[in-house]
C-alpha positions as CSV (number, residue, x, y, z in Angstrom):
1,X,16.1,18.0,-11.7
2,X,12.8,18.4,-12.8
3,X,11.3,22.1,-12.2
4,X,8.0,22.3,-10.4
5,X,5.9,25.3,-9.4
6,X,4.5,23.9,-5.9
7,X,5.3,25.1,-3.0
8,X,7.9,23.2,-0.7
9,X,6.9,22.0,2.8
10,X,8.1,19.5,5.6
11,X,6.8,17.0,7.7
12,X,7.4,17.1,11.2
13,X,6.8,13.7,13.1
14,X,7.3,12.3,9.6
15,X,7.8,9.1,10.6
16,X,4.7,8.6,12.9
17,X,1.3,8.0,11.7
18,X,0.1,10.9,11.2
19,X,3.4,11.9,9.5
20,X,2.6,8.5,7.3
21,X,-0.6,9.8,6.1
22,X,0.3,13.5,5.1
23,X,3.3,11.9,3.5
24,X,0.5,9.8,1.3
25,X,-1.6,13.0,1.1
26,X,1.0,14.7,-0.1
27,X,2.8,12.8,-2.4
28,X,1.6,13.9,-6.0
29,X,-0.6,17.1,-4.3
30,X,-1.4,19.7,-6.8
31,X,0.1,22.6,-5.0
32,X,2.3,21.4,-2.4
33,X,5.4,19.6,-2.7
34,X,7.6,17.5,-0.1
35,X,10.8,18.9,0.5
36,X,11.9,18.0,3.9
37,X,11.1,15.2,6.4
38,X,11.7,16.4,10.3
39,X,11.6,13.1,13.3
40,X,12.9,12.4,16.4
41,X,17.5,12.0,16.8
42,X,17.1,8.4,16.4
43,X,15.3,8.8,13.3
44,X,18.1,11.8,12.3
45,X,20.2,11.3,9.7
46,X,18.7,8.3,7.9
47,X,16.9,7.8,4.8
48,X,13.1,7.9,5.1
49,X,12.8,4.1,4.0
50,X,15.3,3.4,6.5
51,X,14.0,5.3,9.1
52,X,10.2,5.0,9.1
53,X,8.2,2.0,10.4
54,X,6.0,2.1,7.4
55,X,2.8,0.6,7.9
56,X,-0.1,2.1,5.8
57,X,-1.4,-0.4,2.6
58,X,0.6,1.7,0.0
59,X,4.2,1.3,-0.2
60,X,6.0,4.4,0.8
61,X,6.1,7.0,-2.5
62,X,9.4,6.5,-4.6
63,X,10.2,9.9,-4.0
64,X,10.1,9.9,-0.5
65,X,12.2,6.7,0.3
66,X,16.0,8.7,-0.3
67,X,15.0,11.6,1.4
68,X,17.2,12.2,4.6
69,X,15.3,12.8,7.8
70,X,16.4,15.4,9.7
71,X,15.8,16.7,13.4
72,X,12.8,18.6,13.8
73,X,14.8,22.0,14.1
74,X,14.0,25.1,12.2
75,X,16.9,24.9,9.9
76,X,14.9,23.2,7.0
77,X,14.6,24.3,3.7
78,X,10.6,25.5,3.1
79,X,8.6,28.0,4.7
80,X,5.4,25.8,5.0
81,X,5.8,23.0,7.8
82,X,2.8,20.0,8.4
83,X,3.5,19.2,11.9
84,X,2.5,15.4,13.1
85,X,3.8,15.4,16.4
86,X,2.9,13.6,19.7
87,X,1.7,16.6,21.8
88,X,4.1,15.6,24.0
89,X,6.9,17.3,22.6
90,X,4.5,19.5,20.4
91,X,4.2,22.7,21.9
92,X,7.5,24.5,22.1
93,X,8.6,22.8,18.7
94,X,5.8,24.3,16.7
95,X,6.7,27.9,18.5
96,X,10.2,27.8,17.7
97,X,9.8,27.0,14.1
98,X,6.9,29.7,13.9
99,X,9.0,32.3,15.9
100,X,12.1,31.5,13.0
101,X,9.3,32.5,9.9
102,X,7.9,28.8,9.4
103,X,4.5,28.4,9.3
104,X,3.4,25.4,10.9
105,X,-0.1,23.6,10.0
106,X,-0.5,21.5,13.0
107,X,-2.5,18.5,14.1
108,X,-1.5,18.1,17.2
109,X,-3.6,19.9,20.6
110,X,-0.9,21.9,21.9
111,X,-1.9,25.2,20.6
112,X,-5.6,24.7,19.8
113,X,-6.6,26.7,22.3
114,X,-4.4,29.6,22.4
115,X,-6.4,33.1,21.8
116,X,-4.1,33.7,18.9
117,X,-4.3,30.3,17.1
118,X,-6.8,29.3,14.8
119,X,-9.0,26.3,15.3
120,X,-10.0,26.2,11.4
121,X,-12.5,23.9,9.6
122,X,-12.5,25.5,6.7
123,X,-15.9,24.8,5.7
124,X,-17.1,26.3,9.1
125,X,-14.7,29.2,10.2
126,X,-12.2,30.3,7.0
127,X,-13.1,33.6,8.8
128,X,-10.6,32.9,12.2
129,X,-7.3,32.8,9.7
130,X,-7.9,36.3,10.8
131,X,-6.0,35.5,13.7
132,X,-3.0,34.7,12.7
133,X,-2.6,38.5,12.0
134,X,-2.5,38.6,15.8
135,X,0.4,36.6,16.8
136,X,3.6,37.5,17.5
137,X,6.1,35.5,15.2
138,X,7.3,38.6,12.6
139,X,6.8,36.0,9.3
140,X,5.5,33.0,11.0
141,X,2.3,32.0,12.4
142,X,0.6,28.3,13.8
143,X,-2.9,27.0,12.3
144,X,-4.2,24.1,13.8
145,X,-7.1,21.7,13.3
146,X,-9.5,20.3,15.4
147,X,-9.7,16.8,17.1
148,X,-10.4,14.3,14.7
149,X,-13.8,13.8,16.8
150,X,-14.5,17.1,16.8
151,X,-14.3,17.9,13.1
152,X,-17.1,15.0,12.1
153,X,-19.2,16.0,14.8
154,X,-18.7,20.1,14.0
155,X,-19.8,19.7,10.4
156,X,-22.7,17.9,11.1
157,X,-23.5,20.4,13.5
158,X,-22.8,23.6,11.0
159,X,-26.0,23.5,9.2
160,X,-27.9,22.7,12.1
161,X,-26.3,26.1,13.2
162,X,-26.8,28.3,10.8
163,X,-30.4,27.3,10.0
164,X,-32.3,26.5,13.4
165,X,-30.0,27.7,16.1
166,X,-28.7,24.4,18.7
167,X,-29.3,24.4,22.2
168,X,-27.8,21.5,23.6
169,X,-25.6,18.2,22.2
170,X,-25.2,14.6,23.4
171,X,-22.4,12.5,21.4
172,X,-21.0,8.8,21.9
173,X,-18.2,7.8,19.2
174,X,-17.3,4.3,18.2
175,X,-13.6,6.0,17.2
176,X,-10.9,3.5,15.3
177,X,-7.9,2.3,16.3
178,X,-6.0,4.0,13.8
179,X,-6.7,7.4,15.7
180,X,-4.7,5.7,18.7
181,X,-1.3,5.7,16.5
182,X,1.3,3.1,14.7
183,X,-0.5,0.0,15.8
184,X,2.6,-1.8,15.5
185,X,3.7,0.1,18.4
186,X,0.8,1.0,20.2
187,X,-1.0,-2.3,21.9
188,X,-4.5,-2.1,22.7
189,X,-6.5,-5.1,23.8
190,X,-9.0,-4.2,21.4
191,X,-9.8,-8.2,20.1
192,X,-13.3,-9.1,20.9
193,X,-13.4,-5.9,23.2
194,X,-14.6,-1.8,23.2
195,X,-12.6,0.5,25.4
196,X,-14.7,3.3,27.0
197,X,-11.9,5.7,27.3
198,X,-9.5,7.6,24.9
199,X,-7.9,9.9,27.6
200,X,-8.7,13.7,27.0
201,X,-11.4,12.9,24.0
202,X,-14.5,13.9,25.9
203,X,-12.9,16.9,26.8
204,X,-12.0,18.2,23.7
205,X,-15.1,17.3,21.8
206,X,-16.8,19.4,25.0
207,X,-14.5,22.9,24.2
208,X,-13.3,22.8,20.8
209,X,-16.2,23.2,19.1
210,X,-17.0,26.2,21.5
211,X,-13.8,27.9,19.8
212,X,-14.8,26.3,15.8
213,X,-18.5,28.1,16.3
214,X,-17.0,31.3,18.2
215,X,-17.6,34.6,17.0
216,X,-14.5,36.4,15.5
217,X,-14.1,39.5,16.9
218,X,-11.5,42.5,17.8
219,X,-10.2,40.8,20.8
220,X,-10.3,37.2,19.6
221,X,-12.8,34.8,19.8
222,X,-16.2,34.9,22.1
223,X,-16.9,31.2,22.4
224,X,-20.5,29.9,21.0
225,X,-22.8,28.8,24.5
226,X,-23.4,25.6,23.0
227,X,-23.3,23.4,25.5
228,X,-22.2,19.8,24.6
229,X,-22.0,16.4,26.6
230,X,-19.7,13.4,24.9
231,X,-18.7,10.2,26.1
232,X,-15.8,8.9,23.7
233,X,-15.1,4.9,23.1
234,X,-12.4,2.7,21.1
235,X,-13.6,-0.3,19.0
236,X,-12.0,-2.5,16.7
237,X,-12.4,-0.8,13.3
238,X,-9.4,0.2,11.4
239,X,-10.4,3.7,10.0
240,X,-13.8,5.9,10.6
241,X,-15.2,6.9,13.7
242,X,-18.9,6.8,13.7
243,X,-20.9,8.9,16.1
244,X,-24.6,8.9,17.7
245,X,-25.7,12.4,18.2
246,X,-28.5,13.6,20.0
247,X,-29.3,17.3,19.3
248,X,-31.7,20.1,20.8
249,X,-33.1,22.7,18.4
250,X,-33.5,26.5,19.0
251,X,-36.1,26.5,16.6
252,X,-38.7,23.7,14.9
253,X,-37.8,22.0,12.2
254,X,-38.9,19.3,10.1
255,X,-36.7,16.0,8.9
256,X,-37.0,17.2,5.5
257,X,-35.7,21.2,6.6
258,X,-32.7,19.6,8.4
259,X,-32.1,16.6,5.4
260,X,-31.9,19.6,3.1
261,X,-29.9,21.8,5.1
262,X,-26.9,19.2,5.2
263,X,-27.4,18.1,1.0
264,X,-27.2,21.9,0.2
265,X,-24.4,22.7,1.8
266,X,-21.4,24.4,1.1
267,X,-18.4,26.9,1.9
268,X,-15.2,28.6,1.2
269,X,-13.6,25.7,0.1
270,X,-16.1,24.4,-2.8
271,X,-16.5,28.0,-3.7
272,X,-12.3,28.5,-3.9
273,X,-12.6,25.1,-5.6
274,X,-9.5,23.6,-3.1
275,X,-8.1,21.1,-4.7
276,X,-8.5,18.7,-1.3
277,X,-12.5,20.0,-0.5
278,X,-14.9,17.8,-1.3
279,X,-17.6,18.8,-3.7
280,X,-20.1,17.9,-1.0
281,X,-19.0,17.8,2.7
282,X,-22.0,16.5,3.7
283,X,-23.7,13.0,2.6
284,X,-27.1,12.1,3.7
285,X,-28.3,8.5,3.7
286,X,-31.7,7.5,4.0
287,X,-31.2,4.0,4.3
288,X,-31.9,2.6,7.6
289,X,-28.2,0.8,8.1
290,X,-25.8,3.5,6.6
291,X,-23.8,4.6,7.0
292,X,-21.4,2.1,7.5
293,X,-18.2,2.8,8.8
294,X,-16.1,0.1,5.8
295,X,-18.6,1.0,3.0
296,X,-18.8,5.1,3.5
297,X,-15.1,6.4,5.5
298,X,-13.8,7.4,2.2
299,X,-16.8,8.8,0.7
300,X,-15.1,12.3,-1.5
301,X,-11.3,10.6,-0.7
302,X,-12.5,10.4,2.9
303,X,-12.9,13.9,3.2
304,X,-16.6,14.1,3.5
305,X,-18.6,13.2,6.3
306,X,-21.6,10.5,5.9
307,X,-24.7,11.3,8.2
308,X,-28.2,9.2,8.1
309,X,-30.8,8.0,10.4
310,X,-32.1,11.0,11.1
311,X,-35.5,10.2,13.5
312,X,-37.1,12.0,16.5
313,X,-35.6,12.1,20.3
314,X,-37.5,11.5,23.2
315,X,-35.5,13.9,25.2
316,X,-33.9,15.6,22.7
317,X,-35.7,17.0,19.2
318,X,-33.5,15.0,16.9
319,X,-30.9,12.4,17.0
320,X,-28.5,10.7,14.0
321,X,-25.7,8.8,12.9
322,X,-22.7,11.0,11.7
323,X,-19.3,9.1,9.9
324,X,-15.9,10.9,9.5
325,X,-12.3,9.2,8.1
326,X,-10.3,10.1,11.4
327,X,-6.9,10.1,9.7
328,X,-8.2,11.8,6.2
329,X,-10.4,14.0,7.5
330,X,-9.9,14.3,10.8
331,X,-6.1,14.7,10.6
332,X,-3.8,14.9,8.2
333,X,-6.4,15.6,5.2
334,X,-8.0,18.4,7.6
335,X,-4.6,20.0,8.1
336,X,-3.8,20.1,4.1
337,X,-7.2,21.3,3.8
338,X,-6.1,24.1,5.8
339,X,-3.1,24.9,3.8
340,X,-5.0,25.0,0.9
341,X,-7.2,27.9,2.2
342,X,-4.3,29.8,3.4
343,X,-2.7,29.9,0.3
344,X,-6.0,30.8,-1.4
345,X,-6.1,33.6,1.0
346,X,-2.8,34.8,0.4
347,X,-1.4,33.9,3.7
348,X,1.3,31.9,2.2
């Protein structure tokens, strides 16, 4: 068997779609390698090519297609687990495995808001992996990331932040179908149509970036005022969710000041050099039409966000176009990101 120096890890909800990407994420990763695939009992016991409803445009990685899917029980053999799961059955699966010494990277909601957890965009808050020192699972602990919404929205809001100070926010999102799940199993009448609901969206994109832009502290986290209003539709892309953001200043500030405050910057990850962190999170466009959600959702591998027209509000002080990839990005890429830092850290 050929020796390797990465670090093993599972996949729980391997054979849904988020489990699908990180599996493609994953596949020849510089640090991390796949050692155990976790689904459902009627998945159990089955070889992955067997048991997965493959449906991404790659074929599923040689490696992966023999390996035996097992129950998503913490009896598998690596420390690190990605966790894909429907939020459904979520919650007290991720605690088990993190109260037996796993830790568990997860994407889905269950635990984003626990005091204890953190909500982590590296580029934004590496400092809340401080947190995990507060939980209660002896050699385990549970990161999550944000709602795939959230993320694009929250580092186009960073800058912003840091360099004028943001009263309010208004957001609309044109989001993908892909972000509703396996579209072989999930029907939406989405032909010739938009759906103006994705159940639970608007609230998370209201309260999660209150936790992401909190203030670490001794007790936790003292959630940022910023207040935020979102209204959250489907529409019949395949990947990227593109989002119109309106946004009120604490301070002035030119086009130019807030152009340059997006181009310049940067974090923890480009500084650690991650091997998943894009050498420039942010993209600015000035042409009038991008960006585009098929010509710039896998800008940097998808994980860097596209913003442009950038113009005066009426209401507002500013408003503008931001584009994320909602599975790269905003899931499974996020999540890996995440990993990444922790084991830069030395948290695994």
């Amino acid at each position: 068997m050929k020796q390797t120096n990465k670090l093993p890890v599972g996949i729980l909800g391997a054979t849904g779609s988020v489990g699908q990407k990180f599996i493609e994420l994953l596949a020849d990763h510089q640090w991390f390698e796949i050692k155990e695939l976790a689904a459902s009992e009627s998945s159990a016991g089955k070889n992955y090519k067997d048991a997965a409803d493959w449906f991404l445009s790659i074929p599923i990685p040689e490696q992966i297609t023999e390996i035996e899917v097992k129950k998503c029980e913490p009896n598998l053999d690596c420390r690190i687990v990605f966790s894909g799961l429907d939020s459904s059955i979520a919650g007290d699966i991720e605690t088990e495995f993190a109260k037996n010494g796993y830790v568990v990277i997860s994407n889905s909601r269950n635990h984003r808001m626990d005091k204890d957890v953190p909500l982590l965009i590296p580029e934004i808050n590496p400092d809340h992996i401080e947190l995990i020192k507060k939980q209660n699972y002896d050699e385990g602990f549970i990161v999550t990331n944000p709602n795939c919404s959230t993320i694009g929205l929250s580092l186009a809001l960073k800058p912003l932040l840091d360099s004028f100070g943001i009263e309010s926010v208004n957001v609309v999102t044109m989001q993908a179908i892909s972000g509703a799940g396996n579209p072989k199993k999930v029907k939406l009448d989405i032909d010739d149509n938009v759906i103006p609901l994705i159940k639970g969206e608007e609230e998370k994109m209201e309260t999660e970036p209150l936790k992401i832009f909190g203030e670490l502290n001794s007790n936790g986290i003292t959630l940022s005022d910023l207040q935020i209003n979102a209204q959250c539709n489907r529409v019949n892309v395949t990947d990227g969710h593109l989002e119109t953001v309106q946004v009120k200043l604490k301070k002035e500030a030119s086009k130019n000041e807030i152009i340059n405050s997006w181009r310049n910057f940067s974090s923890e990850p480009q500084i650690l050099e991650l091997p998943s962190a894009p050498k420039s999170p942010i993209h600015y466009f000035e042409e009038d039409e991008f960006p585009q959600t098929k010509i710039h959702r896998n800008v940097e591998n998808g994980m860097a966000v596209s913003i442009g027209r950038l113009r005066p509000d009426k209401f507002f002080d500013y408003k503008f176009v931001v584009l994320s990839h909602n599975t790269v990005r905003g899931a499974a890429g996020g999540a890996i990101l995440c990993a990444e830092l922790l084991k830069a850290k030395g948290f695994i």
